[in-house]
C-alpha positions in Angstrom: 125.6 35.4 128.7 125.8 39.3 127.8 123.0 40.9 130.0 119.9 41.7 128.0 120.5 45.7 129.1 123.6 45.8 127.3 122.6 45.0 123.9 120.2 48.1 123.1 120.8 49.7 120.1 121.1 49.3 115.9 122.7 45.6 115.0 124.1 45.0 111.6 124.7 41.1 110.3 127.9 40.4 108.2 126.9 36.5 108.2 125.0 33.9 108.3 126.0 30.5 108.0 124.5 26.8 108.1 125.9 23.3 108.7 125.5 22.4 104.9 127.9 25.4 103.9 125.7 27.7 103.1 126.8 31.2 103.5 124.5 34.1 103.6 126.8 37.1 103.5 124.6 39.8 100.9 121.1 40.2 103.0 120.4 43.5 104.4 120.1 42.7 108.1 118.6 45.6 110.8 118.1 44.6 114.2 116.9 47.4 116.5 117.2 46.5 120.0 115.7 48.6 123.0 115.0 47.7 126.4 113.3 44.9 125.8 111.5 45.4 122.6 112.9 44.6 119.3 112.2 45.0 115.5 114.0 43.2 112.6 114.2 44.2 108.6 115.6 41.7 106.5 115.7 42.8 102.7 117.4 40.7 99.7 120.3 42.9 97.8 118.5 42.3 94.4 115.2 44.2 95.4 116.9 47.6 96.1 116.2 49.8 93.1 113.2 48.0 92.1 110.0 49.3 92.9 109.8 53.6 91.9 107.2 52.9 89.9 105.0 51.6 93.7 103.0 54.5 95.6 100.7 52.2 97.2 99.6 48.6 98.0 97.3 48.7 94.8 100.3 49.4 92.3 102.1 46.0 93.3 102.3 43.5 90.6 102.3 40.1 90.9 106.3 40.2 89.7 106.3 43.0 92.8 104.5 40.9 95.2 107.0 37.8 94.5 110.3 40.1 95.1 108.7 41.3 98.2 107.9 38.2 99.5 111.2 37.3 99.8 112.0 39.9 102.5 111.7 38.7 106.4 110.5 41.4 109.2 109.1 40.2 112.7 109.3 42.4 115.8 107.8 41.6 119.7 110.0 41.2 122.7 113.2 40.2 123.5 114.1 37.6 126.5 116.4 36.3 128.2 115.6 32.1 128.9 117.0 29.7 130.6 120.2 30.5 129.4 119.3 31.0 125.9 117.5 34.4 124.7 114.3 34.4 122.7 113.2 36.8 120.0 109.5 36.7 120.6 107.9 37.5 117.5 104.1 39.0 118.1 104.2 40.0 114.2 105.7 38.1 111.4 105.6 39.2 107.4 106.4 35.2 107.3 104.2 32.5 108.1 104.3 31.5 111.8 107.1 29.5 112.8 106.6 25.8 113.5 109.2 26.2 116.8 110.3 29.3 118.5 113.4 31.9 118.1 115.8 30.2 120.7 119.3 30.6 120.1 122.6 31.2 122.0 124.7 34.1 122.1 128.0 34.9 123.4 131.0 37.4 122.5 133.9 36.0 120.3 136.6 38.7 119.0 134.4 41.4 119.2 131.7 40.0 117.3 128.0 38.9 118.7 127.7 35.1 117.6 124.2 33.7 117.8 123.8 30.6 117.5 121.0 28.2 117.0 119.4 26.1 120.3 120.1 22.7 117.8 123.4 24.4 115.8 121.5 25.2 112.9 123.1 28.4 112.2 125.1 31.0 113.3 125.0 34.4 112.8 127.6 37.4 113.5 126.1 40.6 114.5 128.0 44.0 114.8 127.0 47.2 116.9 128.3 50.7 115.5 129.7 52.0 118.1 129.6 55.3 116.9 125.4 55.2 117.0 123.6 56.0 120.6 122.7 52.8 122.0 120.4 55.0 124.6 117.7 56.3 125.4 115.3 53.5 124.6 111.8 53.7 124.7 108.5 51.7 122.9 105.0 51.9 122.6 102.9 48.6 122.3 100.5 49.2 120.1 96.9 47.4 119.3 94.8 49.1 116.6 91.8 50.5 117.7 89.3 49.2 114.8 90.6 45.9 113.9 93.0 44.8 117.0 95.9 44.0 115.1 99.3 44.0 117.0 102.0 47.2 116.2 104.9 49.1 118.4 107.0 52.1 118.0 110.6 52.1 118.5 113.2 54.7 119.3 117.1 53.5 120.4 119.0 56.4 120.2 118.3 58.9 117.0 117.4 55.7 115.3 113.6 53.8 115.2 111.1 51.4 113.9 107.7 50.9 113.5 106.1 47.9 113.3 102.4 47.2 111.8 100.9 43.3 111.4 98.6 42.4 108.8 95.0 40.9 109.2 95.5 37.3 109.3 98.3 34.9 108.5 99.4 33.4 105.8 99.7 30.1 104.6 102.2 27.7 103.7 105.8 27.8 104.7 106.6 31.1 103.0 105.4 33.7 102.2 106.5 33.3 98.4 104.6 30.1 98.5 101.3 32.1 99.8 102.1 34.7 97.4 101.9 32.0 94.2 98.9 30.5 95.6 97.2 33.6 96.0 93.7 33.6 93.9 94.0 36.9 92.1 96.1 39.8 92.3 94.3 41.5 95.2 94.9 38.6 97.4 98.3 38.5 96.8 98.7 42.2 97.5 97.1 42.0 100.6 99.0 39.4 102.1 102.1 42.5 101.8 100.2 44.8 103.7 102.8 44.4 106.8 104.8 47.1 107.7 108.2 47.5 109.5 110.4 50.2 108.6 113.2 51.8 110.3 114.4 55.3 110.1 116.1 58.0 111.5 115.1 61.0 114.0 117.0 64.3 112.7 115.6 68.3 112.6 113.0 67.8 109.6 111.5 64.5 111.2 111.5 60.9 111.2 112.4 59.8 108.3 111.9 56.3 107.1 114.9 54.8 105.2 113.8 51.2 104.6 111.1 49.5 104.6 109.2 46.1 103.5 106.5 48.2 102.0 108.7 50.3 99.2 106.5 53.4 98.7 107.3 54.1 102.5 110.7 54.6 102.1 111.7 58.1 101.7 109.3 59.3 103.6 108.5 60.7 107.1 106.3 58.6 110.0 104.1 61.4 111.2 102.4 60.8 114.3 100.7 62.3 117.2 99.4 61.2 121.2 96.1 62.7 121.3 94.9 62.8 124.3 92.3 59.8 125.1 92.4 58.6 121.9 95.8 57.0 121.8 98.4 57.3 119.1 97.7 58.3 115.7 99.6 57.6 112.9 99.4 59.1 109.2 99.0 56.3 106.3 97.5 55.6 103.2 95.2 52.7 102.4 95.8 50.6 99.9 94.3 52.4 97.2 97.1 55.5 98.3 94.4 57.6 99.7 95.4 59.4 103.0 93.8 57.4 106.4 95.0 58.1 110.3 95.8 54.9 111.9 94.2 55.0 115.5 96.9 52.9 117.6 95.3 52.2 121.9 99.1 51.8 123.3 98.8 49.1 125.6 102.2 48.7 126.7 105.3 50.9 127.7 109.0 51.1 128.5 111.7 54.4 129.3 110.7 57.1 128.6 108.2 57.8 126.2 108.4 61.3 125.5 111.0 60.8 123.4 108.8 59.0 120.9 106.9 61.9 119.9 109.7 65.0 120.6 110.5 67.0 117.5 107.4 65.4 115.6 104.0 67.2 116.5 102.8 67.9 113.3 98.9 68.2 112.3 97.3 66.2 110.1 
């Protein structure tokens, strides 16, 4: 079993296979791993391109809202379990899993194979050796005004921030929720989940991908004010400019390198 501390950093997947011969070789797969907290951004090829015309929750379509609903994102905390290793999810853009993320892994010509507890699938995972696994650090986050679960993530000049929604969805997908969704509103709100993941260089953080498009190509910009937690610049769903108030309520490593080279006013 590779030790838990040797498996930090950004995690790409080149497959993803099933007993029946399915083959999943085209999704755009992002695992960030730190110490023990992990994000994952899962994105179908055909949705890359598709949404310029999206600058805020409120200019999804429905046609938007089905793509989108396609994509998978969870983050929480990685563990190590009776010989297995778990991928706790404390946020899910799906609908909650009837059984938990359990799966094998082990090293197989250079490639990390994870397998499912039953067999169900495997996956092959590849680390660039060339990115900084280290230093990790995470905040846990809980939102001040409606308690919904968040983190922020840095592995190396690489990170991700995670945001739940209010509620969860029903059905068992998120495309089904999506097409049973009353009006247009409802089906936008059941998209307002965030993950995205980014990288740390001179002008910022800049966020690269993300399962909410108008995101992307964009900086996080946020701030530890002292006493009042972590606050983080967004829009609401209309696009109007709001400061998320984030309580952090957990920790790991260091933390200072969550905020350094991004102090900016707002």
């Amino acid at each position: 079993m590779p030790d838990i501390s040797t498996l930090t950093g950004l995690w790409t997947r080149s497959l993803k296979a099933w007993p029946d011969g399915r083959r999943d070789t085209t999704t755009n797969v992002t695992w960030l791993q730190g110490v023990s907290t992990f994000a994952d951004l899962r994105q179908p090829p055909q949705n890359a391109g598709q949404f310029g015309h999206v600058t805020c929750l409120h200019d999804l379509t429905m046609v938007d809202c089905e793509k989108l609903a396609a994509q998978q994102a969870f983050a929480g905390t990685f563990q190590a379990r009776d010989g297995n290793y778990e991928w706790v999810r404390s946020i899910d853009f799906q609908p909650p899993r009837a059984t938990p993320d359990i799966g094998r892994l082990y090293w197989q010509d250079g490639i990390l194979v994870e397998e499912g507890l039953q067999g169900e699938y495997i996956e092959h995972w590849h680390r660039d050796p060339l990115l900084p696994a280290q230093p990790c650090a995470a905040f846990t986050l809980r939102d001040k005004e409606d308690g919904r679960w968040g983190c922020l993530l840095r592995t190396g000049g690489m990170f991700m921030y995670a945001r739940g929604r209010l509620g969860s969805p029903a059905g068992a997908t998120l495309a089904q929720a999506v097409a049973a969704a009353a009006s247009l509103p409802a089906a936008q709100a059941l998209l307002d989940f965030e993950i995205s993941f980014g990288l740390i260089g001179d002008g910022g953080w800049l966020i690269t991908r993300s399962t909410l498009p108008f995101r992307e190509n964009t900086f996080l910009r946020h701030q530890l004010s002292a006493g009042e937690g972590l606050h983080v610049a967004d829009l609401t769903p209309a696009g109007a400019p709001q400061t998320r108030i984030w309580e952090t309520i957990g920790r790991e490593g260091d933390t200072s390198i969550l905020l350094n080279g991004n102090y900016e006013s707002f």
